[in-house]
Structures are given as C-alpha cells and as structure tokens.
C-alpha positions in Angstrom: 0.0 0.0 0.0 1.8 3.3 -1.0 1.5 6.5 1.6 0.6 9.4 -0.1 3.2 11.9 0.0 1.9 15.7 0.0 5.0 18.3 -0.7 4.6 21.9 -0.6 6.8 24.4 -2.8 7.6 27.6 -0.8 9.8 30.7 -0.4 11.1 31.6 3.0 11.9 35.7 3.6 13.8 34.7 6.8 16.1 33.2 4.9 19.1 35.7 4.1 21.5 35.1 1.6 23.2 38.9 1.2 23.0 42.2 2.5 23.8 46.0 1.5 22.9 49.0 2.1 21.1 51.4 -0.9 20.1 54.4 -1.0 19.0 55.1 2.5 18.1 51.7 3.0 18.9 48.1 3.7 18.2 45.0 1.7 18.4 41.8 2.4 18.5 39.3 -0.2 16.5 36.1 1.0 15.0 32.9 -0.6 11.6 34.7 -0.4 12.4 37.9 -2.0 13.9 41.4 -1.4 13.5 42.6 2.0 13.6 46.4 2.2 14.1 47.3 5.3 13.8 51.3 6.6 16.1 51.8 9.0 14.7 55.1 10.5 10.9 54.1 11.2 12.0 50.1 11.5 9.1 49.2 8.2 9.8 46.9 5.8 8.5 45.0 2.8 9.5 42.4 0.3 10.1 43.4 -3.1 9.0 39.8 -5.5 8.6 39.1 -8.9 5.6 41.1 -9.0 8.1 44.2 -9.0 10.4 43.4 -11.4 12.9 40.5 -10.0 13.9 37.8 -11.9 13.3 35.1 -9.2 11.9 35.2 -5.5 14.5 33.1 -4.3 17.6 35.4 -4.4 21.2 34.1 -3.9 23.2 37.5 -3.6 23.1 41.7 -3.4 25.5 44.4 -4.2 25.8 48.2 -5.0 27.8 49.2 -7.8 30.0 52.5 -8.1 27.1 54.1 -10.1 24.2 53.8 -7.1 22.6 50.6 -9.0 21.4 47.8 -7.0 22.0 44.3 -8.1 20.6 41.0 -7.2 21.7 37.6 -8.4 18.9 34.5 -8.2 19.0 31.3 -9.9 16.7 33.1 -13.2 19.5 35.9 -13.6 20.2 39.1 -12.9 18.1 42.2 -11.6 19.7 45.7 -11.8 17.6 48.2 -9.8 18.3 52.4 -10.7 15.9 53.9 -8.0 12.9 53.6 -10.1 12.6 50.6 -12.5 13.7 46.7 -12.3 15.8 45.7 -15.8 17.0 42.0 -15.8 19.8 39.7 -17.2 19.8 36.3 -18.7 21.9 33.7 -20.6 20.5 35.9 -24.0 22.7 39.2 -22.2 25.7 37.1 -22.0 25.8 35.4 -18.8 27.3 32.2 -18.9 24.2 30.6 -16.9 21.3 32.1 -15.2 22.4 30.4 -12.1 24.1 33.5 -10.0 26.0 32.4 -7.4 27.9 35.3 -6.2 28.4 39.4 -7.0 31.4 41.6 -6.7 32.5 44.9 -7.9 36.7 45.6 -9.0 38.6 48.5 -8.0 37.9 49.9 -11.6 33.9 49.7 -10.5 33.2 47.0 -12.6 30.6 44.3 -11.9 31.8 40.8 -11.9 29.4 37.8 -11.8 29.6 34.0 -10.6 27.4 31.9 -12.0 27.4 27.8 -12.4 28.8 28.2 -15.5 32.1 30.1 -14.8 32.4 34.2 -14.4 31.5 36.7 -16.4 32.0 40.7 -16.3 29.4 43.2 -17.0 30.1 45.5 -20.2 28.0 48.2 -20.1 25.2 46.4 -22.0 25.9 43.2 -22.0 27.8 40.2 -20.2 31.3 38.8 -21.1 32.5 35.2 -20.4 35.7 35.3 -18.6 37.7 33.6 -20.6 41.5 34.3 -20.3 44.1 31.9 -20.5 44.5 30.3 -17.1 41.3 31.1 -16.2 38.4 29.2 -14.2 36.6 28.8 -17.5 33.0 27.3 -17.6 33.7 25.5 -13.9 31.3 25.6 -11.8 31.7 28.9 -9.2 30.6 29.7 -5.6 32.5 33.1 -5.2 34.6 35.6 -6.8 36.6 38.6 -5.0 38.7 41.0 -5.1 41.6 42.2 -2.3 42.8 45.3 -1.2 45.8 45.0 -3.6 43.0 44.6 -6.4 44.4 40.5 -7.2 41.2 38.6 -7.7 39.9 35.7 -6.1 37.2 33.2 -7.4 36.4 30.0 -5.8 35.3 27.1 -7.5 32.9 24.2 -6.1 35.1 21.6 -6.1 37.9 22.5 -8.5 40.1 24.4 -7.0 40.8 28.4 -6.3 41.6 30.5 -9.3 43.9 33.9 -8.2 44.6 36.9 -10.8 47.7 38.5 -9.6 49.3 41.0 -11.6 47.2 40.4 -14.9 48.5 36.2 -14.5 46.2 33.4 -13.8 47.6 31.2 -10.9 45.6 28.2 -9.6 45.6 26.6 -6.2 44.0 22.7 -6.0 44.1 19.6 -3.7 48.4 19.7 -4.0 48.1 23.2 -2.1 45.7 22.3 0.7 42.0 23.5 -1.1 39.3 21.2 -2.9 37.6 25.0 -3.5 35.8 27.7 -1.7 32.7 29.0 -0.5 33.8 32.3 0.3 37.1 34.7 0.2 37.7 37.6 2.3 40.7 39.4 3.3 41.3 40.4 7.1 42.3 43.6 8.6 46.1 42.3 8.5 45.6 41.7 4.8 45.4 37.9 5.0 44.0 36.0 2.5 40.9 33.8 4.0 38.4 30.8 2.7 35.8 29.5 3.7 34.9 25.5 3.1 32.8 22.7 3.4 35.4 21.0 5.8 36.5 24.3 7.6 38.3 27.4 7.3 42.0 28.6 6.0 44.1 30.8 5.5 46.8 31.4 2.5 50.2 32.2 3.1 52.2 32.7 -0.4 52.0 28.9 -1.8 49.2 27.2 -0.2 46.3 26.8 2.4 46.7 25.9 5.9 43.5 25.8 8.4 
C-alpha cells in the first residue's frame, strides 16, 4: 500500500542570503524575496517578482560604483536604478542564469559567478571570462577582489583560481583547497576561505587551516 506523500513548494523571507545597504536603505536578499528594510521608522517590505525581480529566491546583493542595485537569483540578474527593475539572462551574456555570487573591482566593474564560470558586466551586456588560465565554464561559488586589487574566485570543487598581476595562478588539492565557499581578506591583509570541511588561511604557496 503506497503513503501518499503531499509536498509543498515555498519561499522563506527569513532566509538571508546577502545584505547592503542602498540608497537610504537596507536589503536583504532572501530565498523569499527582497526585504527592504527602513532603518529610521523600522518598516519593511518584500520586493517579488511582481516588482520586477527575476526570481523570488535570491542568492546575492551588491551596489555598484554608479548607485545601482543588483541582485543575483537562480533566473538571472536584476539591476535596480531607483525607479525601475531591468534583468539579465543567458540571451545578455551570462554564462548561466544560475548566479551564485556578485562583486564589484577597483575599476567599479561588476563581476558575476554563476554555475557556469564568471563573467564581467560591459556596459550592456555580459562577457564570459575567458582568459588563459582562467576558471573557464567551472562551476563557481564566489569571486573577490583584495585590497591590492588580485582577484579571487572560488570554485565548487575544483580548485581556487587567483589573478595577480594580470597572470592566472591556480591553487587545487596539492596546495591544501578542494575549492571555496567564500574569500575575504582580514584587517592584516590575510587572505581567507571559507569551506565545506573548515576554514583557511593562505600564506604565499598554499592553504593551511
């Protein structure tokens, strides 16, 4: 005799997956939407599909060096001005509509991680990165950049790709990392990742935990 099994699909706003500030304002990315949250009178309200976002369930947030508010999902892209939602697909460029993380260079230009590999934001449209040396189409979970502008983009399971001084270096399982979830530098400029088995740091060649 087979148990009928009744599964329910849902968001969930309590669920926070990024965080910035815009404008006045704080929003939270979550798997339920954009929370806007004002911090003078302490109201909020979630900002959906209905609005203009590409997906409710939201993976990442950033501001950019021209006030615009981006939010990565896995449907793509939204880019918020002040007053009107525009999205981003595979057909602008990305590499997959599968965003995984959101960072801005030195320069001011928007860099994207997606499950496909990383791609850069050209004014219009998006560009595969796709430089010798680089992570390619591999599968990505973060990209960053450091104080001394080298940038940082962890894969899934493949490894950690560095860009220092315009030459692609990689890092795998020989120098202590199977990949990363996130990279962040500390206030003594070290070099930091965060894993599935724990966290490290890099000092010149490799990563220790």
């Amino acid at each position: 005799k087979k148990i009928p099994v009744e599964i329910t699909q849902y968001t969930d706003p309590t669920c926070v997956t990024g965080i910035t500030k815009f404008r006045g304002n704080v929003y939270c990315s979550t798997r339920g939407g954009l929370v806007k949250w004002d911090i003078d009178s302490k109201e909020y309200e979630i900002i959906t599909t209905a609005n203009g976002l590409p997906s409710n369930v939201l993976t990442c947030t950033i501001v950019d060096n021209d006030d615009r508010l981006w939010v990565g999902s896995h449907e793509g892209i939204g880019m918020f001005n002040g007053s009107t939602w525009k999205t981003y697909g595979v057909s602008d460029g990305l590499p997959s509509p599968d965003i995984t993380d959101l960072e801005v260079d030195p320069s001011g230009k928007l860099w994207v991680g997606t499950k496909d590999g990383v791609a850069s934001f050209e004014g219009r449209r998006f560009k595969l990165l796709a430089e010798k040396g680089s992570p390619g189409r591999k599968q990505i979970e973060c990209v960053y950049f450091d104080k001394g502008g080298n940038f940082w983009v962890g894969t899934s399971n493949e490894g950690i790709y560095y860009n220092m001084k315009g030459e692609w270096k990689y890092s795998g399982r020989a120098h202590g990392t199977t990949g990363a979830k996130e990279i962040a530098q500390s206030w003594d400029l070290g070099i930091w990742s965060a894993t599935w088995i724990g966290i490290f740091i890099w000092d010149g060649v490799g990563w220790k935990i």
